[in-house]
N, C-alpha and C positions, 0 to 999 in steps of 0.2 A: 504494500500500500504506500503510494508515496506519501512522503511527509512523517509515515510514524516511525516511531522510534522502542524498539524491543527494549524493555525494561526489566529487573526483575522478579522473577517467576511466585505465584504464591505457593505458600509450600503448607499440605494438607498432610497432617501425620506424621512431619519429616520427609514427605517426597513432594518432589515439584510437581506441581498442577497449571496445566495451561489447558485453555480453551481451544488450541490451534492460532490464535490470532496473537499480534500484539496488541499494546493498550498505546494510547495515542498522548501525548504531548501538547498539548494546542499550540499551534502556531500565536505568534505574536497579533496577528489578524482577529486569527480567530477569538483569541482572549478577548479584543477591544471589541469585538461586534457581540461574543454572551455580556459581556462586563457593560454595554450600552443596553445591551434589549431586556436585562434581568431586572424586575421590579422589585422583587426583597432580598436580602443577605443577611446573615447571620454576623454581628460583631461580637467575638469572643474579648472576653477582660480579666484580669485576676488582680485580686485585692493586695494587700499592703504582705498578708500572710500565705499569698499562694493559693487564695482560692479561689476558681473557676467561677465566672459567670458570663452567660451565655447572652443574647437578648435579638431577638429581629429588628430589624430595621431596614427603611429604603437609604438608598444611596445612590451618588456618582461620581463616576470614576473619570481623569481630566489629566493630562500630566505629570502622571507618577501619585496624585493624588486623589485618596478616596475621600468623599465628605458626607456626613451626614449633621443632622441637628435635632434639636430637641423641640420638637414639634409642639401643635395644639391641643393635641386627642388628649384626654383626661391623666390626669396625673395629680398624686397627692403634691410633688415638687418639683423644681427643673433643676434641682441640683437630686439627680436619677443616680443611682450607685455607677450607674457607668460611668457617670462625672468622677464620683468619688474613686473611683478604681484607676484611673488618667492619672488622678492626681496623683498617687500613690507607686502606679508604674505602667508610664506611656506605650510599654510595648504592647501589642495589640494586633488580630488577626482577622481578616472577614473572609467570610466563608460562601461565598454564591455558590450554587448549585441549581439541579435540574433532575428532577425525578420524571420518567414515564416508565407506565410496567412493561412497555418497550426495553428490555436492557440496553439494546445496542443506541438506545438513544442517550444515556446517562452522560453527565459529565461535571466537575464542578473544578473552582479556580478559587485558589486560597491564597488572600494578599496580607503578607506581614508585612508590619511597620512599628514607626513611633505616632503616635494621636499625637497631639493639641486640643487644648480646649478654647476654641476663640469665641471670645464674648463681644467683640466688637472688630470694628477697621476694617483694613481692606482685604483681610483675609475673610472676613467672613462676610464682607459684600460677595467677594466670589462662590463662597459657597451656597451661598443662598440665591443667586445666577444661578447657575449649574442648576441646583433642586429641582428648582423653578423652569427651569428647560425640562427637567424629565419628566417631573411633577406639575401638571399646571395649578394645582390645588394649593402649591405652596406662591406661586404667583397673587392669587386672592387672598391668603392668610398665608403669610410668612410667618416662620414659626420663629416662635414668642424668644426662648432658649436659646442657649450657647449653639456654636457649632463646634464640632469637630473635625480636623483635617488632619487625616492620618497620612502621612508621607512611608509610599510602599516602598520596602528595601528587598523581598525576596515574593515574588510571585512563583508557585507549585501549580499545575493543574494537571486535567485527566481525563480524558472523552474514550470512550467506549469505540470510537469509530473517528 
C-alpha cells in the first residue's frame, strides 16, 4: 500500500499477531484534513500528584497549535480542574479519534504539548478566531472563559487503512 509504513506487530500470548496488512501512519495531509473535519477530542491533564483527568472538548488545530476555551454551557466555575491541572503541569495531550464498526475505517491522532492558559490579548483573540471559524456558535457567544493554547511538540497517529 503506498504510503504505509509496517510497524510493530501485536503480540497475542507471546506470539506475533498480524492481520496480513500493515497499520498506517497518516500522512502529514492526512492529519491536517481528520485534525480540520473532527468536531470533538478528548484533552487528557494530570494534577499536581499524577493524577489522570480526562474531559471532551471541541477544538482547532492552526500552526502547530491546538486551542480550545472555556465555553458557555453550564458550569458550577470557569476556573474547570483542567484550568487547575495547567497550572500545576502544562504538559498535556489531545486525543481525536474516529470510531465506525467498520474496523478498517478507524483511526485516531494524538497531539502532545505544553497548554497555556490565556485569559486575554492577542493570543486569545486568535483562539477565539479559529473556534469561531469551526464553531459558528462561538461566533454569537464567544465563550465567556480563558482559552487555552497548547503548543504541539510530538504528534503519534494510526489509520487502519
Amino acid at each position: 500500500m503506498p504510503g504505509a509504513e509496517c510497524r510493530s506487530k501485536l503480540f497475542v500470548d507471546g506470539y506475533p499477531y498480524t492481520n496480513g496488512r500493515c497499520t498506517m501512519r497518516l500522512s502529514p495531509e492526512g492529519i491536517q484534513q481528520r485534525l480540520s473535519g473532527a468536531r470533538s477530542a478528548t484533552l487528557g491533564t494530570t494534577d499536581g500528584a499524577g493524577r489522570a483527568h480526562l474531559v471532551p472538548i471541541v477544538f482547532a488545530y492552526r500552526d502547530g497549535l491546538v486551542y480550545t476555551a472555556i465555553d458557555a454551557k453550564p458550569k458550577t466555575t470557569l476556573r474547570l480542574r483542567r484550568i487547575r491541572n495547567i497550572e500545576a503541569n502544562p504538559q498535556v495531550s489531545v486525543l481525536v479519534d474516529h470510531y465506525e464498526d467498520d474496523w478498517d475505517r478507524l483511526w485516531w491522532i494524538r497531539l502532545d504539548g505544553v497548554a497555556r492558559i490565556v485569559s486575554d490579548g492577542p493570543l486569545r483573540e486568535t483562539a477565539i478566531e479559529v473556534l469561531a471559524k469551526k464553531y459558528p456558535v462561538y461566533a454569537d457567544q464567544p465563550p465567556p472563559g480563558p482559552a487555552i493554547a497548547i503548543t504541539v511538540e510530538r504528534i503519534r497517529s494510526w489509520s487502519a487503512r
